[in-house]
C-alpha positions as CSV (number, residue, x, y, z in Angstrom):
1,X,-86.6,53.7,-179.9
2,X,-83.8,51.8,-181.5
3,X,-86.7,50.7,-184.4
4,X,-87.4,54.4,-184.8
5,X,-84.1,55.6,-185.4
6,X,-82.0,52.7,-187.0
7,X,-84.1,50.2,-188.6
8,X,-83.0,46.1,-188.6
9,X,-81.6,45.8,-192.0
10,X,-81.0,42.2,-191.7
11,X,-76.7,43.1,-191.8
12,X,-76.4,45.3,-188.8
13,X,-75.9,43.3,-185.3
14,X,-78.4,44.8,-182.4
15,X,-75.0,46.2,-180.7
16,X,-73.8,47.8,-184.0
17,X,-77.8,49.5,-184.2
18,X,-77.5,50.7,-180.7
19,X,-73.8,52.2,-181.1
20,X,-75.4,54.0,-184.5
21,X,-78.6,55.5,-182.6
22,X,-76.4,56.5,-179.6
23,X,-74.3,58.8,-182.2
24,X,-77.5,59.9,-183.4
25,X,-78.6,61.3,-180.2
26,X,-75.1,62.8,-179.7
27,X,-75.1,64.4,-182.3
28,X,-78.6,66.3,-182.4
29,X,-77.7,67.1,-179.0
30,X,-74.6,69.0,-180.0
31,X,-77.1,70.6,-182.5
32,X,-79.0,71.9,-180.1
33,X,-77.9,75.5,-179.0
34,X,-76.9,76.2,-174.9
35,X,-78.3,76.0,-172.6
36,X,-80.3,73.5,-174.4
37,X,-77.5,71.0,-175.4
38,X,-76.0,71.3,-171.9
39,X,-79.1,70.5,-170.4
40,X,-80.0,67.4,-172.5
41,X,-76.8,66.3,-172.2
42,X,-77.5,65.9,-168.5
43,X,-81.1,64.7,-168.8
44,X,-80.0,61.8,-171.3
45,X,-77.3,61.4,-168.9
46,X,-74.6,62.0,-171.3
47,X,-72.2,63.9,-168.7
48,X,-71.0,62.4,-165.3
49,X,-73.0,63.8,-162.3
50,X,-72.0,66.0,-160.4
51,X,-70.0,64.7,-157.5
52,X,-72.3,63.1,-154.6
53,X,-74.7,63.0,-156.6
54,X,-76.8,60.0,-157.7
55,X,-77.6,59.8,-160.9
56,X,-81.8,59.7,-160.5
57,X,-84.0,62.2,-162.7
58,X,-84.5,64.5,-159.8
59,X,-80.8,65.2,-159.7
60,X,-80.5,65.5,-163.2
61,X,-83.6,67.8,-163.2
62,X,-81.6,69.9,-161.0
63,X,-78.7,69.8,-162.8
64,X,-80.3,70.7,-166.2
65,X,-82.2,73.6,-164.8
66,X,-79.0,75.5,-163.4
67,X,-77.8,75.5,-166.7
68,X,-81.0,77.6,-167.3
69,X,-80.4,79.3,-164.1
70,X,-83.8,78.4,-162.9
71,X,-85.4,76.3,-160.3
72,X,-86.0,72.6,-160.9
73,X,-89.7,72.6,-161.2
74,X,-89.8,75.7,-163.7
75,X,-87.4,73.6,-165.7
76,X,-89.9,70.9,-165.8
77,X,-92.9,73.0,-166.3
78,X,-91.5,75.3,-168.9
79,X,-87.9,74.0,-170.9
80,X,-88.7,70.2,-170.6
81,X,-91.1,69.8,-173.4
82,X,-89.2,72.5,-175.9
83,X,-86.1,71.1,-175.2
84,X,-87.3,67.2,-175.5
85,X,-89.2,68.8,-179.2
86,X,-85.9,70.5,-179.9
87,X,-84.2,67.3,-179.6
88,X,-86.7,65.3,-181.7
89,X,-86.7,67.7,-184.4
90,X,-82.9,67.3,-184.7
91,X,-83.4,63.2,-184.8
92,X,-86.0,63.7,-187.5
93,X,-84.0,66.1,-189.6
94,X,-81.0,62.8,-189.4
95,X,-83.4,60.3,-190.4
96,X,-84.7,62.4,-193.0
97,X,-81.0,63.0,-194.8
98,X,-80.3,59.4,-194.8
99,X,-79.9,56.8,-197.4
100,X,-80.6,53.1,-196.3
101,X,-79.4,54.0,-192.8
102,X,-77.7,57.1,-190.7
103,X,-75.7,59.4,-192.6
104,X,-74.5,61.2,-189.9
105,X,-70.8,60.6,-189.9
106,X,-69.3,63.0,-192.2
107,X,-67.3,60.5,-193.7
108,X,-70.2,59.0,-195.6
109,X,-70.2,61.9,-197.7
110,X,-68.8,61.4,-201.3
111,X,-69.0,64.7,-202.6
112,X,-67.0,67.3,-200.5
113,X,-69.1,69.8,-202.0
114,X,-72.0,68.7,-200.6
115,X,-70.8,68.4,-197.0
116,X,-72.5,70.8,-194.7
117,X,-71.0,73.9,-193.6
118,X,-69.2,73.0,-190.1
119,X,-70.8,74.4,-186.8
120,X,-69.9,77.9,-185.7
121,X,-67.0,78.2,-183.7
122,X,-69.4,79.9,-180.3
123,X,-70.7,76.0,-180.2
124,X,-66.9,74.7,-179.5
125,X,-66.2,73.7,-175.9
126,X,-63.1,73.6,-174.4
127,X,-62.0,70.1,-172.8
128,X,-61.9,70.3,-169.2
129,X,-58.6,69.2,-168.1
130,X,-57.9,65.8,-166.9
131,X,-56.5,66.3,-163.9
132,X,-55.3,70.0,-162.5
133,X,-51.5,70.5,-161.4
134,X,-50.8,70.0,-158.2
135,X,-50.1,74.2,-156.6
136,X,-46.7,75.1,-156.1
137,X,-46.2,76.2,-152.6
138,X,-45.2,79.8,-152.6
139,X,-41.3,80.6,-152.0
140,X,-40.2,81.9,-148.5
141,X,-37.4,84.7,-148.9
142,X,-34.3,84.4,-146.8
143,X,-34.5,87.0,-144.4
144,X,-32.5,90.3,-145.9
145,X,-28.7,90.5,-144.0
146,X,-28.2,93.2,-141.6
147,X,-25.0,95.1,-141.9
């Protein structure tokens, strides 16, 4: 896969190839609309597993098909092979706009004018927080004075 998507050009190092392909695939799954991308994500492995879990294709099977909100075996019979045709199509439509190798970073661009139009703001996900507050415990009253 690494042949398919970046090409050995004699100047890039294997490593350098493999960093380039993996922000390939990031990137056409962010492309990819939810519940799609999310499930993906978790079939390329791209987000932790779930706590307990092991990370084996079963579990991310499951995984993937509650983002659909469906069973694990539907998932497989019926959004495994769009979603894996979604993702290629997304691949193909990078390889296609490059020059000599990926031009997937926006900062390859030269012309501003011809950068494309930025991704709608429904595909923007909030970042979970790192770690939650610690609760406050909740205040105790004094009891009131009797006169």
């Amino acid at each position: 896969m690494l042949d398919l998507l970046v090409p050995a050009d004699g100047q890039a190092s294997e490593h350098q190839r493999a960093r380039t392909a993996h922000r390939m695939i990031v990137t056409a799954v962010d492309a990819l609309t939810s519940p799609r991308a999310d499930a993906a994500a978790i079939m390329l492995g791209l987000v932790s597993a779930p706590p307990g879990r092991d990370r084996g294709i079963t579990a991310r099977k499951e995984a993937a098909a509650q983002q659909h909100g469906i069973s694990a075996d539907w998932f497989t019979r019926s959004e495994l092979e769009p979603m894996s045709l979604a993702l290629a199509m997304e691949l193909d439509q990078q390889l296609r706009r490059r020059e000599g190798r990926t031009a997937t970073d926006p900062y390859r661009y030269r012309d501003p004018a011809v950068l494309p139009p930025p991704p709608p703001a429904t595909s923007y996900r909030p970042r979970p927080a790192t770690t939650p507050a610690a609760p406050t415990p909740p205040r105790r009253e004094p009891p009131a004075e009797r006169p």
